[in-house]
C-alpha positions as CSV (number, residue, x, y, z in Angstrom):
1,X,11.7,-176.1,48.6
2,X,10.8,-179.9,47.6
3,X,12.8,-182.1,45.4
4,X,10.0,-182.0,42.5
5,X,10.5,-178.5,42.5
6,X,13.9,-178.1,41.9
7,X,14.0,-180.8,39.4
8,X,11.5,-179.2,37.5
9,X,13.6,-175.9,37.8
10,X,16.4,-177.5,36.6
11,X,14.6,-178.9,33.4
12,X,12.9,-175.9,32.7
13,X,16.1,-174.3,32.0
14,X,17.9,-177.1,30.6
15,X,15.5,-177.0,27.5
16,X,15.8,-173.3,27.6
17,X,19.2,-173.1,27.3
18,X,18.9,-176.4,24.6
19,X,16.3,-174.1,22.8
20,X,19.1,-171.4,22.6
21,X,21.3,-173.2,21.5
22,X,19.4,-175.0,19.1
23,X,19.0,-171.1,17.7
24,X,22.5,-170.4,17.5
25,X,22.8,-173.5,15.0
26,X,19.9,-172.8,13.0
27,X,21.2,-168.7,12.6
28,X,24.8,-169.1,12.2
29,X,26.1,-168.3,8.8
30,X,27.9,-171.5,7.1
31,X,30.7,-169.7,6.8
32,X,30.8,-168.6,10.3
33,X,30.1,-172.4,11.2
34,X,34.5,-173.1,11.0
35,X,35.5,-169.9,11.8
36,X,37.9,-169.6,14.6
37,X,41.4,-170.1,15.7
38,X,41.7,-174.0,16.1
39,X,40.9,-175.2,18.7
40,X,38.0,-172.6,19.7
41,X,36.4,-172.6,16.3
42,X,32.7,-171.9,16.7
43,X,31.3,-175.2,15.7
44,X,34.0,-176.6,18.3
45,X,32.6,-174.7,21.3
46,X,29.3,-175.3,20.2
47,X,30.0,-179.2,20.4
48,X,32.1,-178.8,23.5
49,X,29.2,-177.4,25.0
50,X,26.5,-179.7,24.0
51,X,29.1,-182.5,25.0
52,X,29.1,-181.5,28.4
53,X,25.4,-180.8,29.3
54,X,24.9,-184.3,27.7
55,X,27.3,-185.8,30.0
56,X,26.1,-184.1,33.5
57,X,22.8,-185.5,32.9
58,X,24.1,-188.7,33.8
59,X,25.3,-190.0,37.4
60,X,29.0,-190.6,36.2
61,X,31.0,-191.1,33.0
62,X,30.1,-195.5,32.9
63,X,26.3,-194.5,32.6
64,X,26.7,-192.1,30.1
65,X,24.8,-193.2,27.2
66,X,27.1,-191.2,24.3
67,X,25.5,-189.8,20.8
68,X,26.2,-192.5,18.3
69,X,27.9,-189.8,15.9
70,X,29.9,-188.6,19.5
71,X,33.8,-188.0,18.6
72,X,36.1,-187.7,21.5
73,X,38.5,-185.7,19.8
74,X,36.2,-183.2,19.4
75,X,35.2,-182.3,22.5
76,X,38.3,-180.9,24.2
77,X,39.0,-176.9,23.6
78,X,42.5,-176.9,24.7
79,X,46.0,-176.8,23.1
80,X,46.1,-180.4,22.6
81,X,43.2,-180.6,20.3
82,X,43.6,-182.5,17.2
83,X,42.3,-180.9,13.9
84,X,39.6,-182.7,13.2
85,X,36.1,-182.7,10.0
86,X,33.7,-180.5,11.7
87,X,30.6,-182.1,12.7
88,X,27.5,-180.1,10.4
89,X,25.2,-178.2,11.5
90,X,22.6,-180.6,10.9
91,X,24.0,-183.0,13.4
92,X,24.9,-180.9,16.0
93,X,21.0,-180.1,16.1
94,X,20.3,-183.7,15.7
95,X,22.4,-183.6,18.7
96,X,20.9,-181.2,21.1
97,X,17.4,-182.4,20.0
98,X,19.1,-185.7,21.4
99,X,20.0,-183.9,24.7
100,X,16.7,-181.9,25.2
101,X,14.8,-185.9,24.5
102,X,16.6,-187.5,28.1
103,X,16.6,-183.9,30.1
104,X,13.2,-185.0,31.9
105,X,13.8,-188.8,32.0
106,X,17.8,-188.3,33.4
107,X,16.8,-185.2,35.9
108,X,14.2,-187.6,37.4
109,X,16.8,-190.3,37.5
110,X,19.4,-188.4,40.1
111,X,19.9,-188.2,43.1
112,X,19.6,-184.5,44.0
113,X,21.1,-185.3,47.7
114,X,24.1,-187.4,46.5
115,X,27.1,-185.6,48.1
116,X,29.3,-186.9,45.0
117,X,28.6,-185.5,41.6
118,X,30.1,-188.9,40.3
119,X,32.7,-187.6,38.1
120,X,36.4,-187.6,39.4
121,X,37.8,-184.4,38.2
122,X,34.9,-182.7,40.2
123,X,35.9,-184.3,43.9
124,X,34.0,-181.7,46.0
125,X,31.1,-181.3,44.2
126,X,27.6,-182.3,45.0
127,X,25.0,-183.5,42.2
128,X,23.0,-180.9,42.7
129,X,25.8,-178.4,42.8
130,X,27.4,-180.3,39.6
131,X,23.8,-179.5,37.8
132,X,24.2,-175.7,38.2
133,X,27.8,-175.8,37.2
134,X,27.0,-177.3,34.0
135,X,23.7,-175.1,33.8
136,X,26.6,-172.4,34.0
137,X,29.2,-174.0,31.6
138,X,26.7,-174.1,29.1
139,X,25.9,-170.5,29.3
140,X,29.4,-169.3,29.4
141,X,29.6,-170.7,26.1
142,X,26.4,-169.5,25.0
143,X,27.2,-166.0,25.4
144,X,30.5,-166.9,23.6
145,X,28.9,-168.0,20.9
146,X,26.2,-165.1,20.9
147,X,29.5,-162.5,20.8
148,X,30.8,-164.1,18.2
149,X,27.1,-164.4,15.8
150,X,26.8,-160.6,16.5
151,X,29.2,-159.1,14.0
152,X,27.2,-160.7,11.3
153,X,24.3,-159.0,12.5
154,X,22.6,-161.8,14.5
155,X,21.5,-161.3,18.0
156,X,20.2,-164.5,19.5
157,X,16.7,-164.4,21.7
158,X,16.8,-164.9,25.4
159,X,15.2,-167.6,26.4
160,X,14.0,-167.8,30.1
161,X,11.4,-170.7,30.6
162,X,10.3,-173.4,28.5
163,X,8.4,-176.3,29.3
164,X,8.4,-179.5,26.6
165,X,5.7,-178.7,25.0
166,X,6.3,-175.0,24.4
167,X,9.7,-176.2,23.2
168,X,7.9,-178.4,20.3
169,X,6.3,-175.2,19.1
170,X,9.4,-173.8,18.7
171,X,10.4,-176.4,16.4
């Protein structure tokens, strides 16, 4: 398989699983938007995720262009959190419609072959390996998030393939 294959695998489902959870923003209940014991509250994990598929984009954490509105404390889902304002849900979409902009531009940008992913706290992964692992972290949380919508009688739709332009009619 050729290198513009892959990467056009790899956007393909980057904006699919943007598209989903771009859905999961625009369905959740505002009072299921804080819900949660701190700090896995659902607008948290929703963050945490975006946060990280933004960042694997780039070759390593010094080219990481970060969202203006990004807050590190934020990001991190463990027991050292700090309780922090929730970001709304009107800028976590502004967000991901931020991520799903650079998925084409930053997928082109990598080097697929590169037997470092770049970041530190990965030392034996690949990029290419370190793009599936995020591919996978995001829909970990996904699903999470899904579980936790369905109680309130909201079952997000699968989304499989989407190429930019069938994304914009989504919008």
């Amino acid at each position: 398989m050729d290198s513009a294959t892959v990467r056009e695998a790899f956007k393909r489902q980057n904006h699919a699983a943007l598209a989903t959870l771009r859905q999961i923003i625009d369905e959740c209940p505002p009072e299921v938007w804080t819900q949660g014991e701190h700090p896995r509250t659902f607008w948290r994990q929703l963050f945490h995720a975006a946060g990280y598929a933004h960042l694997y984009l780039y070759s390593n954490l010094q080219a990481w262009q970060r969202w203006p509105k990004h807050r590190v404390d934020c990001t991190y889902l463990d027991g050292e959190a700090e309780v922090v304002e929730p970001y709304t849900q009107a800028e976590m979409r502004e967000f991901v419609d931020l991520i799903d902009s650079e998925v084409d531009a930053q997928i082109d940008s990598l080097d697929l072959d590169e037997p470092h992913c770049g970041y530190n706290w990965y030392p034996g992964v690949s990029r290419f390996e370190l793009l599936i692992l995020s591919l996978r972290h995001l829909h970990g949380h996904i699903g999470q998030l899904d579980e936790l919508l369905r109680p309130h009688g909201i079952d997000i739709e699968w989304r499989g393939e989407y190429s930019p332009r069938e994304l914009d009619a989504c919008r």
